[in-house]
Structures are given as C-alpha cells and as structure tokens.
C-alpha positions in Angstrom: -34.0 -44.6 -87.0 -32.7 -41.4 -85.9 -34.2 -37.9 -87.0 -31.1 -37.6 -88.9 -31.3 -40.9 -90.0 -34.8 -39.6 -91.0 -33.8 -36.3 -92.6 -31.3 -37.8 -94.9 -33.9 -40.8 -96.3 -35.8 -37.5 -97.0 -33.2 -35.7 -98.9 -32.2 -38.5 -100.5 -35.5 -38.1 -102.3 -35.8 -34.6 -102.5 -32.0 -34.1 -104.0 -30.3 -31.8 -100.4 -33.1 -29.4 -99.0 -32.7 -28.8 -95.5 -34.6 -27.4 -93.0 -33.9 -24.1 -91.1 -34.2 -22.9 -87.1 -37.2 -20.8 -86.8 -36.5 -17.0 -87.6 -38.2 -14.8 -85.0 -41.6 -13.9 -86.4 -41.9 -10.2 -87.7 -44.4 -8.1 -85.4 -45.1 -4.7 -83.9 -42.8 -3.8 -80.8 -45.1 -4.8 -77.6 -45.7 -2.3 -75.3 -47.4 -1.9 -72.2 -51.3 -2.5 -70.0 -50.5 0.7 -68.5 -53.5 2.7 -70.1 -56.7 1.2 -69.7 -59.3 1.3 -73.0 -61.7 3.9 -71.2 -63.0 7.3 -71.9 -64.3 9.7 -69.2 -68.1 10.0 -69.3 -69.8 13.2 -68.5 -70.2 12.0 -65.1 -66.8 12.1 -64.6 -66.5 8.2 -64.3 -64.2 6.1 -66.1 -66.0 4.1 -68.7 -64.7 1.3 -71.5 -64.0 2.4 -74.3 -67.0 0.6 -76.9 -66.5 -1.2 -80.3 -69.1 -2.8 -82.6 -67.1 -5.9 -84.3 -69.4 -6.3 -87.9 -69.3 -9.8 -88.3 -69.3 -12.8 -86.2 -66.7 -15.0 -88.9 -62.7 -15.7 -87.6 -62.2 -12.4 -88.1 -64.4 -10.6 -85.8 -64.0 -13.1 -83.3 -60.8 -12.6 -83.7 -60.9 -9.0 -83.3 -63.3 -9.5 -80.4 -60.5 -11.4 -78.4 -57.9 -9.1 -79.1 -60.0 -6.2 -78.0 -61.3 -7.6 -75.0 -58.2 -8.9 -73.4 -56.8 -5.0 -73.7 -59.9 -3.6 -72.1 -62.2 -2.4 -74.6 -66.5 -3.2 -74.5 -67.1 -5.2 -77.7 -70.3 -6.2 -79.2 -70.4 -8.4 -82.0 -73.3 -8.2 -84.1 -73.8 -11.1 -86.5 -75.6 -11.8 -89.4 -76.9 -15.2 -88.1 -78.3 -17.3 -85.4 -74.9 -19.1 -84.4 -71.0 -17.7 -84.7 -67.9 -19.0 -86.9 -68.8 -17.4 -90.6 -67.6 -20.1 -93.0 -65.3 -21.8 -90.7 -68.6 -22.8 -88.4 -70.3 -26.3 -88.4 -73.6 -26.7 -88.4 -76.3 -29.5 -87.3 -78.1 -31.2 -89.7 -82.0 -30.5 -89.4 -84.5 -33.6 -88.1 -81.3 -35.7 -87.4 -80.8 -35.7 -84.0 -81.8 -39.6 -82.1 -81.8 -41.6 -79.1 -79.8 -38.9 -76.9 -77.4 -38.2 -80.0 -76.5 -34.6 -81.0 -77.5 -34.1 -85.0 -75.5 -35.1 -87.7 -72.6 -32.5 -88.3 -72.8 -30.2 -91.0 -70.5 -28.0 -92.5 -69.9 -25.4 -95.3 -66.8 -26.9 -96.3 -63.9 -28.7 -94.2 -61.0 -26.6 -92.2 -57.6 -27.5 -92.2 -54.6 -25.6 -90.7 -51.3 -25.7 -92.8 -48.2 -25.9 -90.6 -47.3 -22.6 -92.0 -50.3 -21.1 -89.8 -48.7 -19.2 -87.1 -51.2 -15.9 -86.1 -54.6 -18.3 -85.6 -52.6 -20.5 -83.4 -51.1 -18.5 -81.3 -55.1 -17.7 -81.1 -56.1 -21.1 -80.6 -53.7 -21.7 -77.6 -55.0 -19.0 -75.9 -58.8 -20.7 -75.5 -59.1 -22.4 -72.7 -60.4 -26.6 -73.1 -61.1 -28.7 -70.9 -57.6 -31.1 -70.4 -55.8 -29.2 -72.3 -52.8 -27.2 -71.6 -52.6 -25.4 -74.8 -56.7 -24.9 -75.2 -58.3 -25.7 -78.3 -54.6 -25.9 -80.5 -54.7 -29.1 -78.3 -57.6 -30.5 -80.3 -55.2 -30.4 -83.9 -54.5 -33.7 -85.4 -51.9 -34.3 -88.0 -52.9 -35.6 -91.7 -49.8 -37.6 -92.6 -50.8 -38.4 -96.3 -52.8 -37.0 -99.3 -54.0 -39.1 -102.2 -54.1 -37.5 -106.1 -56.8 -39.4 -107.8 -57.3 -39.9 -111.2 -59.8 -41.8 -113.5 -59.5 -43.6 -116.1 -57.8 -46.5 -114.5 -54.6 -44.4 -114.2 -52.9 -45.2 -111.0 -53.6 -42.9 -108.1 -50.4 -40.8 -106.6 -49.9 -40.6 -102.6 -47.7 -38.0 -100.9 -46.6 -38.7 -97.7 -46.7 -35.4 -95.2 -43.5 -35.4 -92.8 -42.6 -32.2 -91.4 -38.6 -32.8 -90.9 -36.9 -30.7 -88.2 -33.1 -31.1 -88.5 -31.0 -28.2 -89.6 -29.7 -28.1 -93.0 -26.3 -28.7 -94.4 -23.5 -26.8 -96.1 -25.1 -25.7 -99.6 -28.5 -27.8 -98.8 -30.0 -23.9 -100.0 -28.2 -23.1 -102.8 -29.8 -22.5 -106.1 -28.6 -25.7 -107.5 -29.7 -27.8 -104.6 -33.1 -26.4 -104.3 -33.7 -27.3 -108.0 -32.1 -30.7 -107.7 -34.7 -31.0 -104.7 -37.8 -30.1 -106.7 -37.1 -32.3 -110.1 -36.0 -34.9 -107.5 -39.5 -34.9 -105.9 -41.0 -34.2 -109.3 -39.7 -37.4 -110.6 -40.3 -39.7 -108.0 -43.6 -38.9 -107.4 -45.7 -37.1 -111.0 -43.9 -39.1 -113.3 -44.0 -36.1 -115.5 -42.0 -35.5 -118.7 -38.1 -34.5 -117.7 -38.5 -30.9 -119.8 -41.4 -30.6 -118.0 -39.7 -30.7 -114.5 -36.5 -29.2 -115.4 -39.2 -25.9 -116.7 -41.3 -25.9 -113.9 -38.1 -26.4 -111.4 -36.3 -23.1 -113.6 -39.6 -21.3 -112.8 -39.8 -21.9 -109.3 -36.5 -21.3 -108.9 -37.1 -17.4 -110.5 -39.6 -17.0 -107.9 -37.7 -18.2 -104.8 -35.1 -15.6 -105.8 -37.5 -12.7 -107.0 -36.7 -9.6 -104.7 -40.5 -8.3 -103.3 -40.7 -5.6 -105.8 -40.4 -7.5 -108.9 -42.8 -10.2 -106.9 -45.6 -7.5 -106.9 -44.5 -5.3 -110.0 -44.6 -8.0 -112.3 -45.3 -11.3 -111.4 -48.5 -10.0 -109.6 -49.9 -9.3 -113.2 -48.8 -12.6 -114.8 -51.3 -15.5 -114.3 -49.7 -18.3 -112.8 -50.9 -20.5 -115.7 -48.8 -18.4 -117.8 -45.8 -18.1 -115.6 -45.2 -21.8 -116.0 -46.0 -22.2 -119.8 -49.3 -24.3 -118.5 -51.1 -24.4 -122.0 -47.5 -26.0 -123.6 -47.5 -28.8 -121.5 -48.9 -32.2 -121.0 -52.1 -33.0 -119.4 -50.7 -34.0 -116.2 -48.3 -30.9 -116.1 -51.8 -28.7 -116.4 -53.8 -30.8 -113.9 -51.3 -31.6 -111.2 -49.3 -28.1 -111.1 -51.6 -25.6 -112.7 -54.7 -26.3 -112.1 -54.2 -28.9 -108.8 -52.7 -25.6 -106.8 -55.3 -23.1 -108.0 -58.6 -24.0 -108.6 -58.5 -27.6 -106.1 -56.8 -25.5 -103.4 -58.5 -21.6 -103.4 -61.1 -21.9 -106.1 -59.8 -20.0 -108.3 -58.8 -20.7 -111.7 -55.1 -21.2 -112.9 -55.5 -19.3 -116.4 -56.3 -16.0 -114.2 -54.8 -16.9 -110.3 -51.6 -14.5 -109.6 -48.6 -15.6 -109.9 -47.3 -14.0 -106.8 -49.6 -15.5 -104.7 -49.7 -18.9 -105.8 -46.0 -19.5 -105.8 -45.4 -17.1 -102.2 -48.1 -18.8 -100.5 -49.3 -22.1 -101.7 -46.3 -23.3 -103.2 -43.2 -21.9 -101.1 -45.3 -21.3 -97.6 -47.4 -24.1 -98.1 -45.5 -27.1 -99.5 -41.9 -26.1 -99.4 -41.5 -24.4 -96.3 -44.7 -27.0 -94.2 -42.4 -30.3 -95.4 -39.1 -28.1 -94.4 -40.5 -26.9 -91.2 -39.4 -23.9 -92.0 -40.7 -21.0 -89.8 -43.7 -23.4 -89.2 -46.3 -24.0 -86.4 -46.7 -27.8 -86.7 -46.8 -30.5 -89.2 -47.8 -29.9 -92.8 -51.6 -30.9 -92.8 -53.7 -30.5 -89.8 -57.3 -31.1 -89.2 -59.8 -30.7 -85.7 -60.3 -33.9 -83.7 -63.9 -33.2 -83.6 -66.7 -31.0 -85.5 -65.6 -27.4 -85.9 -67.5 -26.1 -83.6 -67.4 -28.3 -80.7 -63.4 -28.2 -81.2 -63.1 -24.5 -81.3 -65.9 -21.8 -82.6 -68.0 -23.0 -79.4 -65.3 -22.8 -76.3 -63.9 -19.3 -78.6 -67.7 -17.8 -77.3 -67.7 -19.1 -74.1 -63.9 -17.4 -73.5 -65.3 -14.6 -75.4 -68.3 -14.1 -72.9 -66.1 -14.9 -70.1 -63.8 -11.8 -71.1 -67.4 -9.4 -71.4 -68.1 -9.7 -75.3 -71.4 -9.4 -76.2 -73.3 -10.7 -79.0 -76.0 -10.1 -80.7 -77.0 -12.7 -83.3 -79.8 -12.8 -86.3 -78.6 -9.0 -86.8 -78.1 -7.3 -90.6 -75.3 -4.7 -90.8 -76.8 -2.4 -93.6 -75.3 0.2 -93.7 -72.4 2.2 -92.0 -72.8 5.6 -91.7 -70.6 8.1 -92.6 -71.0 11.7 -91.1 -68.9 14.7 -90.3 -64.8 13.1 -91.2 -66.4 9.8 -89.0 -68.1 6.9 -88.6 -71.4 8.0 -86.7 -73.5 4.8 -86.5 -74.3 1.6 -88.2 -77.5 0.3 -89.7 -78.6 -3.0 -88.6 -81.9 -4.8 -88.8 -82.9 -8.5 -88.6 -82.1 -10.8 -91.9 -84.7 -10.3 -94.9 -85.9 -6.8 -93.7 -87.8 -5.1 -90.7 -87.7 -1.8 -88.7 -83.6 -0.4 -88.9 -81.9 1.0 -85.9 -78.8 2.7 -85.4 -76.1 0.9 -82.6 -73.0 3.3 -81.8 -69.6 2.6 -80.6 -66.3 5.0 -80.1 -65.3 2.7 -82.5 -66.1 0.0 -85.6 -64.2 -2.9 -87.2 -66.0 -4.0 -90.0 -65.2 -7.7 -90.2 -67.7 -8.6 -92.7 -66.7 -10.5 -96.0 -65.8 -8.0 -99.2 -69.2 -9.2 -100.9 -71.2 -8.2 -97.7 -69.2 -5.4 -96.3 -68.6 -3.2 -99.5 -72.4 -3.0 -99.9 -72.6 -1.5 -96.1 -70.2 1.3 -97.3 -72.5 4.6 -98.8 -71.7 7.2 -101.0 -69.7 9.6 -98.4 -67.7 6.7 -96.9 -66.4 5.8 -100.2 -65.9 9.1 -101.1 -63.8 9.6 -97.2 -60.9 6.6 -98.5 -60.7 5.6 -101.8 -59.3 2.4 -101.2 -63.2 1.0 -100.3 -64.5 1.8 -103.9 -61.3 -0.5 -105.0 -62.6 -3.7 -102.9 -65.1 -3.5 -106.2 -63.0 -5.0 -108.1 -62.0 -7.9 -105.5 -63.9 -11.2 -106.7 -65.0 -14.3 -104.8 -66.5 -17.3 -106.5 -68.3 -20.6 -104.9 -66.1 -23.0 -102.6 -68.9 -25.1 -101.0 -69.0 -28.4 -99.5 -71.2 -31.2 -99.8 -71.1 -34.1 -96.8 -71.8 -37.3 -97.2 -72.6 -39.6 -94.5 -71.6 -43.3 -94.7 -73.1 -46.8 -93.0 -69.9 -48.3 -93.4 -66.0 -46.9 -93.1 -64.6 -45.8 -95.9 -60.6 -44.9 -95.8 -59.4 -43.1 -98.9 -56.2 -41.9 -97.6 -55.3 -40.6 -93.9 -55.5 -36.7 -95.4 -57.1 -35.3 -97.7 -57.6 -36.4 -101.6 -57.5 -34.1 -104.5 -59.5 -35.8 -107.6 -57.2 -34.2 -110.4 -59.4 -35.4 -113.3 -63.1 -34.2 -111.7 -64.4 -31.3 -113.9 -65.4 -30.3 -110.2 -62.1 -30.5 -109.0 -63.3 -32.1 -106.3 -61.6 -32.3 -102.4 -62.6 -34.7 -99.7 -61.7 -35.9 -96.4 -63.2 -38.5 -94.3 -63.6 -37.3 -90.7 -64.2 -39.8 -88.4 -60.6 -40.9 -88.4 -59.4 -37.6 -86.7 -62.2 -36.9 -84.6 -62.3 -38.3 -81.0 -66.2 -39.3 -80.8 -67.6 -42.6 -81.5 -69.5 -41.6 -84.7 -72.6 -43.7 -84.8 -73.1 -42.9 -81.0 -72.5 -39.1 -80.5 -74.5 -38.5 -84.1 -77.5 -38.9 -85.9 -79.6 -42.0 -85.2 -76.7 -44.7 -85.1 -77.0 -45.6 -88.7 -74.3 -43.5 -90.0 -70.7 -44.2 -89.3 -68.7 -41.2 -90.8 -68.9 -38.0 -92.9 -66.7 -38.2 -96.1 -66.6 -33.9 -96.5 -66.6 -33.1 -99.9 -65.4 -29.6 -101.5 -66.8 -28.5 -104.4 -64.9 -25.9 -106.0 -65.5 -25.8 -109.5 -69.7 -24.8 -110.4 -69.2 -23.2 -114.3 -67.7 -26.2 -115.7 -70.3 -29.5 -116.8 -70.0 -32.7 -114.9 -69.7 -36.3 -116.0 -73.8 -37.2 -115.2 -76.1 -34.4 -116.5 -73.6 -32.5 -118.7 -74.5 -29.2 -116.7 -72.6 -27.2 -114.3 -73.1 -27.2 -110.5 -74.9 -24.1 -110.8 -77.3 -25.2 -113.4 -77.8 -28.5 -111.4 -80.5 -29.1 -108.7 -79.3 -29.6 -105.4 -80.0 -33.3 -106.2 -78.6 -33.5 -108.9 -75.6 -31.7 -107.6 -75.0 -34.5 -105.2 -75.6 -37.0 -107.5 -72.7 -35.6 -109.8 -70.7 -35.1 -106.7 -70.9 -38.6 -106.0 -70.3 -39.8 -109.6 -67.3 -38.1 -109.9 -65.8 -39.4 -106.8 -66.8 -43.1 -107.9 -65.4 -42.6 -111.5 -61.8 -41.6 -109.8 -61.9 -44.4 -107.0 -64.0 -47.4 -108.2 -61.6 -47.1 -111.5 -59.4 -49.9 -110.9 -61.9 -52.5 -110.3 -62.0 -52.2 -106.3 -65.4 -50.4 -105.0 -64.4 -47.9 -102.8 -67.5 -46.1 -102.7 -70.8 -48.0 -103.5 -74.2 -46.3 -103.4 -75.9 -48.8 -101.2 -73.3 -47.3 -98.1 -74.6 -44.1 -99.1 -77.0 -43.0 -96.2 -77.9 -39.7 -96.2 -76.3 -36.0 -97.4 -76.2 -32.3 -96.2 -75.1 -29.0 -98.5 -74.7 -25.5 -96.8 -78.3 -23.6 -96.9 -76.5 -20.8 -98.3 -76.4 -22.3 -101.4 -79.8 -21.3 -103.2 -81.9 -21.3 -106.0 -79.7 -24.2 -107.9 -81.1 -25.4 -111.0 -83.4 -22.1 -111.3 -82.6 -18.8 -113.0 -80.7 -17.3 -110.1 -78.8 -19.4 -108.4 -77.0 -17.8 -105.1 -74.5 -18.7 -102.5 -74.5 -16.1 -99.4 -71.0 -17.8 -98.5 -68.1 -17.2 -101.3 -64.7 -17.1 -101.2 -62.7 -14.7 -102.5 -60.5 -15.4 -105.1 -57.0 -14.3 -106.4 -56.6 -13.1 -109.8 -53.6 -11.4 -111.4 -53.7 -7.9 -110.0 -55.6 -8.6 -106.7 -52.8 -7.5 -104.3 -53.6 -3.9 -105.9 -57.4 -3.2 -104.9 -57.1 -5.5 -101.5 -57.3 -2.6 -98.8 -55.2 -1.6 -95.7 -56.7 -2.9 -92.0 -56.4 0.8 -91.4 -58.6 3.5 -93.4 -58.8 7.2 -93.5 -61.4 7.8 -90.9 -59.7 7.7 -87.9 -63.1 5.3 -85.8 -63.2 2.6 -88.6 -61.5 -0.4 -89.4 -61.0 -3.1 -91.5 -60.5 -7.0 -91.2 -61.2 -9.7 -93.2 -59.7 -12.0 -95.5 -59.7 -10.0 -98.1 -57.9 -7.3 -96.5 -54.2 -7.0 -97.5 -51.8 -9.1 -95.4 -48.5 -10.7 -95.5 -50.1 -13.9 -96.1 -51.9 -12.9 -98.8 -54.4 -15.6 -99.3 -58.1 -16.1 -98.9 -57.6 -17.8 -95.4 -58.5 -18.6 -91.8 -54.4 -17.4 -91.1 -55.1 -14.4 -93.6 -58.6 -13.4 -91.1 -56.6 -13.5 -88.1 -53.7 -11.6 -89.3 -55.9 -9.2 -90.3 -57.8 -8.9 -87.5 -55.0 -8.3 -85.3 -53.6 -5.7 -87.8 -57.1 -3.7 -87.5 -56.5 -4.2 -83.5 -53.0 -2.6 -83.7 -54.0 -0.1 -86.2 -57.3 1.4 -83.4 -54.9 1.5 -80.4 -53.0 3.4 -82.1 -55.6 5.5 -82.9 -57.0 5.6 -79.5 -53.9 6.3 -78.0 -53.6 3.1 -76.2 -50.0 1.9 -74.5 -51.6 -1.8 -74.3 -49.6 -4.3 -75.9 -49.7 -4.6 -79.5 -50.9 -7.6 -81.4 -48.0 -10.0 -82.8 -47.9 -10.2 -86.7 -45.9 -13.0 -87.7 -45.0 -13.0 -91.4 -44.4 -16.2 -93.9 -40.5 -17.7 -93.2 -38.0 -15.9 -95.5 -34.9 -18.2 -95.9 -31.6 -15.7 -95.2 -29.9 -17.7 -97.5 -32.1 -16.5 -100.5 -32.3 -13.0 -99.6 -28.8 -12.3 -101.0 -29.9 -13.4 -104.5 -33.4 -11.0 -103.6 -30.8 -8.5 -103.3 -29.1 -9.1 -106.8 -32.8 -9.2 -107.9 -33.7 -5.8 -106.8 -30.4 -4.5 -108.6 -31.7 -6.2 -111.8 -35.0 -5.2 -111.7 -34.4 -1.8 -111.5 -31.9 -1.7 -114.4 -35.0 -3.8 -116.4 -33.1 -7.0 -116.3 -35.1 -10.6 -116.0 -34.0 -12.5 -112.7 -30.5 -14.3 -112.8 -32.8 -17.7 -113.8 -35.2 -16.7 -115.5 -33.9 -18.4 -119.1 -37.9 -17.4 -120.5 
C-alpha cells in the first residue's frame, strides 16, 4: 500500500483531515559566538562568566547545556544524590544479583509526544554511543493504546499512525474537521450521536478561538464545563472529560482550563501527533531502555565534558535578595546542617514552584511581583508504582488508560521497548519486566479498602493498585494479570508518611486549573542576575511537561544573554503548529470578540 494509499484508509475513517508541511518553528533571531561569556577580573584576565543552575531536573540541565555550549561556568547544585528531578530512574535497593544492575525504578514513566519539538532538538544533541542523532536515537514508537474498562465492558484500542501526506482541497475546513472528529468519535467510543455532534461543535469553537478570547475566557471556564461534562453519559464524562485531564496531567476535569486542555492535549497532542502536523515524530514515544541509562546519564557525561559542575546532596534555602540583585544563595545539605552562601554573576532558579517559591524571601518578592503569584500555582500527586513480573505480560504495545479506576490509573509495560534482556541485565533473573503504573488520582477511595491513596499504607496502596488493574483486565474471563506472576514492587521514596496523619510526596506535579495561565511567571524577572525555568513557568506549550521544562529553560537562557550583553546565538523556541488555514476564522474571532460576540460556532 502506498502512503497515499495509507492516508486515504485514514480519512476514510476520520471523515477528510489532512496533514500539513511543517511551518517553520517560531524562535528568537540567532545571532552570533562573537562575544565570549567572560567578565574581566581584577587581574585584568579574562574570566567565564559564572551561573548557579538551582535544580538538577530537565530544566536545569537543560539550562546547564545551553549555557555551557555559549561559554558560561555553570554549577548545578542539586537537591539529591543523582540528576534528572522527576524524569530520573532510580535502582531499586538490595536488588542487584549475579553481575546484574538493580531492578529499575522510577517516579513515574516518560513518554515524548510527537508534538515535542524543544527537548529533542536537546536530545539529538547528546552524544551515544552508535548513534548519529545521540540519545533521540534511543526513542521508540508506541503504535497502540488500550482504554480499559470493567465490568465486562469491552475494552477500546486506538491505533497510533502519524500520517505524512499533504492534505487535500477543503480537507481543513470547518465542516471537514467536524466530520473528522464525529467520524472518529463513532468508530471508536461508540458514544451517543448528540453527544459527538456537542463535543465535535465544541471543539470546533476552540480550533477557531482567536488567542485572546482563548486566554480571556476560555482560560476561566473549566474544561468539564466547556463541554457540558455533567449533562452527559458516563462514558462521555470518563472518556473525554475526565480520560484527558485527570488520566493525562493529574488534574481534575471539573476545575482543568479549558484553554489548556483543548490547545495542548487535545489539538497539539491528539490532532496535530496523528496529523503530523508541525511534529517531531510519531504520536507516542517511549526510551528503549531505563531513563537514565537512555538519556539523564550520557546528558551528565556531555554536561561534564562541556565543564558543568555539579554538586549533589545540596539544599537551595534561600536566595538572597540585596541591593536591586541577587547577592547569594543559601544552600546546605538535605534535612539541615551548617548554611553557606555560593555566588555566581548570575542565577537560574530551575527548582519546581513548590520548592523554589519557598527559596524566594521577603525582599525578593517584594523586587517582582509576579513570584508572590506562583502562590497560587497548585501541583497535586502523579506518582508511579512498578510492578515487576515473572512472566510477560502484553496489555497493548502503548500505553493503557483504565477509564473506570477511581485511581485513574496509567500503565505501560517496558520491556517491550527497551533493548536489554530483562531477566539478565536486572535484578536476580527472576523478574522478566516492569509493568509502570501511574497513579494519579490519591483523594478518591479505591475498590479494596474503601480509602484513598493517601489514607492507604504503602502496602495497601499497591495492593489497590493492583486490584484495580485486575478488575479492568481479568473482567472478561481471560487472566491477564494473576497474583502468583506478581514478584516484587518499587514506589518513589518521595512518597511518605502514607497511611499516617501527614502523608507527603517531595515530587508533585503541577496542575492546571482554570485561571493558571494568569499567576504562571515570565522566564525573565525584574532583577536583572535572576531567572526563572521550570515547568511551571509560562510557555507556549503551556503544560506541566518535560517539552514545557525545556522551553523554559531555553527562554531563561535567551532572556540572561540578553541581559549580559551576549552576541552568542540565541536559543530556538519552537511553538505548538498553528494550521494557516484556521487563522482566517482566528481573525473573524478576534473581530467578534471584541464587539462581545460568541465565536461563529459556538451554538451554546
């Protein structure tokens, strides 16, 4: 079959959406590596200039690269004993046999959406071992996710096809986009024909939204609300309220913005990663090996190659504020101990908004009003919980979504992706593979104890982990998971104090109610030797992400050369695809909007 052989079985389902060339990625202007990043000492000698990266996570590292390519002395100073933040695996403790490495950990699995564009063009430029485009080369493509229900209810599979060929005549109007979503709608949910033709309306109003009515109204509405959620069936609430909010980002569809569900999860995400428009790769995409050994481990190496420094099992406290700039930061080891002061010509603070915003004193706040405003960012628990199997088990060659688990429950099984012969390179040989679980739900009470994750010991947590996952799988008479091929388990130490009064998790994510956008802060701030970067920092992608770290990071890159004067080359931005043949009705939109008019489809 030909690709356009291809493409048109595809449209055939999905009722005329085509895909689009790329559109050149929006970015700063590069300039030049004529001024190098040094300062004059009172010597006279030319000496780097120094930065202290807070915050050893994608982001700092991110920051780290940047920095160090154009010149500059970074030291990285990180809350921990190893590198990677979230995105970082871990070995399990007392695992290790025979010449293996220990069982891999985790804190929850990675994936990299096709729409991913900054972190890979990151990713390509660390050097591995046999591979001409460094660890990007260790990406492997998830061609299939599996919805599972309980109850007996058959389970839904979605096959993941990036298609490539250019679109037809009218393949983007407003008439063929919504015959392409009810068309997909249909053949795959099964959902109630009023139900599609709403939800199609709705997502039609977005597509066509002009940016300011995007962030001047819809940011306020909750997405549960934009698309009538609480009128609707059961499925309708599970599969498209609920399935792209709380499953996806932990965060709950009754309160996640509108605005950034539909922009990012729904159009970047879904439409635009099966499209392959303005894309990366294929839609889904996973490492071919443990996190670390993939990527967070040769990003150091490179990192210490280029003259980054790091020093580990190090507490940012506190970052001083004194005289219009940043004077010093605070560190000390974890838990307490003797403070000292580390100084830099400059500071990124790369930390995440729970952790960095209580580094940032009285005067600091006081010096840019937008820090006081990360107080009312939120984050919530996203952790993972890893299972490790004697026996295969293949659930789907993706990831599954368990729509029914009071959870809402994620999972992948690795070993399929990874290039390692499981039972040989880990553990003691007994275990075969890691099914990954996410856990993203810990307020709501589970099937077993009737208590929430949070209320649970860490036992019991995994016990009601894996009860949930049975009661969606082993519900049509077939044992996919049976306790006897259970062999052993591993949750992120982070997690603490479950089942007691105060339970904690050092590692949240942060989360996306309606009205987020407003307090999320600029990479740049108003004193002129810090800045910002994170995930919670405001970007185009606008989504607690890996992507969202990156961008960020190279925004708070772009925004201290310029405050250093630099003519190195700026960091590229690129921004989510915008289809030109939408932004004529954007442009009726913004008319509209500022008469006070609803958009052109929006029949309420």
């Amino acid at each position: 079959m030909t690709s356009s052989q291809s493409r048109r079985g595809f449209l055939s389902t999905v009722g005329g959406v085509g895909a689009l060339a790329l559109r050149p990625a929006g970015h700063t202007d590069p300039g030049t590596h004529a001024r190098p990043a040094t300062r004059t000492s009172e010597a006279g000698a030319s000496a780097p200039r120094t930065v202290a990266v807070l915050g050893g996570g994608v982001s700092g590292l991110s920051v780290a690269h940047e920095l160090a390519e154009r010149g500059y002395a970074v030291t990285v100073y990180e809350y921990y004993t190893a590198l990677g933040g979230k995105a970082r695996s871990m070995d399990v403790p007392g695992t290790a046999g025979a010449g293996r490495k220990p069982l891999p950990g985790e804190h929850g699995f990675r994936f990299f959406p096709g729409f991913y564009r900054n972190l890979p063009d990151t990713m390509r430029r660390i050097p591995f071992a046999g591979n001409a485009d460094g660890v990007h080369g260790n990406l492997r493509n998830a061609t299939e996710a599996r919805l599972a229900r309980s109850g007996g209810r058959p389970d839904l599979f979605l096959p993941f096809r990036t298609v490539t060929a250019p679109p037809g005549p009218g393949e983007l109007s407003p008439e063929a986009l919504r015959a392409s979503l009810v068309g997909v709608l249909n053949t795959v949910f099964h959902l109630p024909a009023t139900e599609v033709a709403y939800f199609a309306e709705r997502f039609l109003v977005h597509l066509t939204s002009c940016d300011r009515r995007r962030e001047e109204q819809w940011e306020k509405v909750p997405w549960w609300d934009f698309i009538r959620a609480g009128e609707m069936s059961y499925d309708y609430q599970r599969l498209l309220a609920v399935g792209l909010t709380r499953d996806l980002v932990a965060t709950k569809a009754e309160q996640a913005s509108t605005r950034t569900v539909a922009r990012t999860i729904l159009e970047a995400f879904l439409v635009n990663g099966i499209l392959g428009l303005g894309v990366d790769g294929d839609l889904d995409r996973v490492l071919n090996a443990p996190t670390s050994e993939a990527w967070i481990d040769p990003w150091v190496a490179h990192l210490r190659s280029l003259g980054v420094t790091f020093q580990l099992d190090t507490e940012v406290t506190e970052v001083v504020h004194d005289g219009g700039r940043i004077s010093g930061v605070r560190v000390a080891a974890p838990g307490g101990g003797s403070q000292r002061t580390v100084t830099a010509d400059y500071y990124v603070s790369a930390l995440p908004v729970e952790h960095a915003r209580a580094t940032w004193g009285t005067a600091l706040r006081a010096a840019d009003p937008q820090l006081a405003r990360c107080d009312k960012l939120s984050t919530d628990w996203m952790v993972g919980v890893q299972f490790y199997l004697r026996d295969p088990v293949r659930i789907v060659h993706g990831h599954a979504i368990y729509l029914d688990s009071p959870w809402s429950l994620t999972t992948i099984s690795q070993a399929q992706f990874w290039d390692r012969d499981f039972p040989a390179d880990y553990g003691d040989g007994s275990s075969v593979d890691c099914l990954s679980v996410c856990v993203s739900e810990w307020n709501e009470p589970g099937i077993l104890y009737g208590k929430t994750a949070k209320e649970c010991t860490r036992d019991q947590v995994v016990e009601e982990t894996w009860a949930q996952l049975k009661a969606a799988l082993n519900d049509t008479g077939e044992t996919v998971l049976a306790d006897a091929n259970l062999r052993s388990w591993f949750m992120d130490p982070a997690v603490t104090g479950l089942g007691g009064p105060t339970p904690g998790n050092r590692e949240q994510l942060l989360i996306h109610p309606a009205g987020t956008l407003y307090n999320r802060p600029s990479a740049r701030t108003a004193v002129p030797n810090f800045f910002l970067a994170g995930d919670y920092v405001r970007t185009d992608v606008d989504l607690a992400t890996m992507e969202g770290a990156n961008e960020a990071a190279r925004r708070a890159v772009n925004a201290l050369l310029d405050a250093d004067g630099s003519t190195s080359e700026r960091c590229e931005v690129w921004t989510l695809f915008r289809s030109p043949e939408l932004e004529p009705l954007k442009l009726v939109d913004e008319v509209r909007y500022g008469l006070g008019l609803p958009n052109t489809f929006d029949l309420g």
